[in-house]
Steps between C-alpha positions, in 0.01 A plus 500: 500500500242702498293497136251656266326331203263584260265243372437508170437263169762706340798253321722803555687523910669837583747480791548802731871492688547757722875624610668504837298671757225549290149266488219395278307763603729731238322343251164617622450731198626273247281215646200677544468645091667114392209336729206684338621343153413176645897365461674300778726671688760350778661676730702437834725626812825425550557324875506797710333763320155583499207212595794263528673329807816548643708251527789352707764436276699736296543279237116507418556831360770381263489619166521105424205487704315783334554324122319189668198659613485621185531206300262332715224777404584458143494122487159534665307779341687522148245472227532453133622884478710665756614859552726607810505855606816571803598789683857607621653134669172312405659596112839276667264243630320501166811434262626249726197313444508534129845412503374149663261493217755557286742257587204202509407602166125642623586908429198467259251431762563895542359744269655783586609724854495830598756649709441767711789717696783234442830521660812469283623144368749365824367761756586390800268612758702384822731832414215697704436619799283273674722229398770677622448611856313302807171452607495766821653766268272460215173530752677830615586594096111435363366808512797595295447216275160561400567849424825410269261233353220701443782770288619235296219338432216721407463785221484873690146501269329166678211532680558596900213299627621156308843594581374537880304189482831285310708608808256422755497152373865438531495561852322179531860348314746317771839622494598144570304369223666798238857441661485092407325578180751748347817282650382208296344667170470306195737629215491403124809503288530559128479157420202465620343840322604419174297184498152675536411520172118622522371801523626737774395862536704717801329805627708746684382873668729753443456663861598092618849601715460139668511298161579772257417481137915417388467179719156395279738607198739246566241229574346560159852474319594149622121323421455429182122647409500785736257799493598819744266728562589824715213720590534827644393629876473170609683334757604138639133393592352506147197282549390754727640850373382398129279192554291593140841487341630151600102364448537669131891322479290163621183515357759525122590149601169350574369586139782290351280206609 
């Protein structure tokens, strides 16, 4: 695992999760302004994406697996005030872990999360393509891949270069490593979501076709203190298309403290 943190006196730790096939370095914005305030700041790859290794077995890129990293991190850099901020599956990853927190009794040691671009409650992202067809056809499908990606995912009005630069980056991705990942992705069932009582605000773009708003919408409705927020001519990378809006949406948080 492959990860970033800031050093810092600060009594306040912000965690940075990243979603499948992304990397820390989507926070780069985010942790460059959050850095200059001095405030400690952790953020990590998943195995297989970005600085990380590969590895050999397809069960280390469980969803199972995934929450444990996680956890780990937390256990070792949570402070006396901690804010999470997810993106797309890290938002799954995130509310399993706060489920876990939940369940021992701890969901306090979290002051509040930030979800960026989630997927609907029960999505089930095996239903896709890449979980769906083999290994030598998806090589031969990429190209096509990226390009249905890149339509989903970002708003018509983003910025070509960063655009350019985001798809670059996934080449790097292994279709091996995004074929085990997506047949073994963490879900979280309504149990689960009705037990996070802290703060939660859900930011959706309306240009997101991969995660659209109505699937944010119906994560809101089944958590009990909810905030959606839906901005206009963005897409499914916020913390790049918008970065000054989620550090506004964060920086609300850290002045609570």
């Amino acid at each position: 695992m492959a990860l970033n943190v800031g050093n810092s006196a600060d009594k306040l730790s912000i965690f940075l999760c990243h979603g499948a096939g992304g990397s820390k370095n989507q926070w780069r914005y985010i942790w460059r302004a959050l850095a200059q305030q001095g405030r400690h700041l952790i953020a990590w790859d998943f195995p297989g994406h970005g600085a990380s290794p590969d590895f050999r077995k397809a069960t280390d890129y469980a969803g199972d697996a995934l929450v444990e990293d996680f956890a780990a991190l937390f256990e070792r850099h949570k402070r006396a005030r901690n804010v999470i901020v997810a993106h797309s599956y890290g938002t799954v990853i995130t509310l399993n872990l706060l489920g876990r927190l939940a369940a021992g009794g701890r969901l306090q040691e979290v002051d509040a999360v930030i979800l960026l671009g989630p997927p609907p409650p029960g999505a089930n992202l095996s239903k896709g393509p890449i979980a769906r067809h083999r290994l030598l056809l998806l090589h031969l499908m990429r190209p096509w891949l990226s390009r249905g990606f890149k339509a989903l995912a970002w708003s018509p009005k983003a910025d070509p270069a960063l655009v350019a630069y985001e798809q670059r980056a996934t080449r790097r991705n292994k279709l091996s490593m995004m074929k085990a990942l997506v047949t073994q992705a963490a879900r979280v069932d309504a149990q689960t979501l009705a037990s996070l009582t802290l703060p939660i605000t859900i930011i959706a773009g309306a240009d997101d076709r991969l995660t659209p708003p109505q699937g944010a919408q119906a994560l809101a409705d089944q958590l009990p203190r909810a905030e959606l927020l839906v901005w206009d001519g963005v897409g499914h990378q916020l913390m790049l298309e918008k970065p000054d809006g989620v550090l506004a949406v964060i920086e609300r948080y850290l002045q609570l403290g």
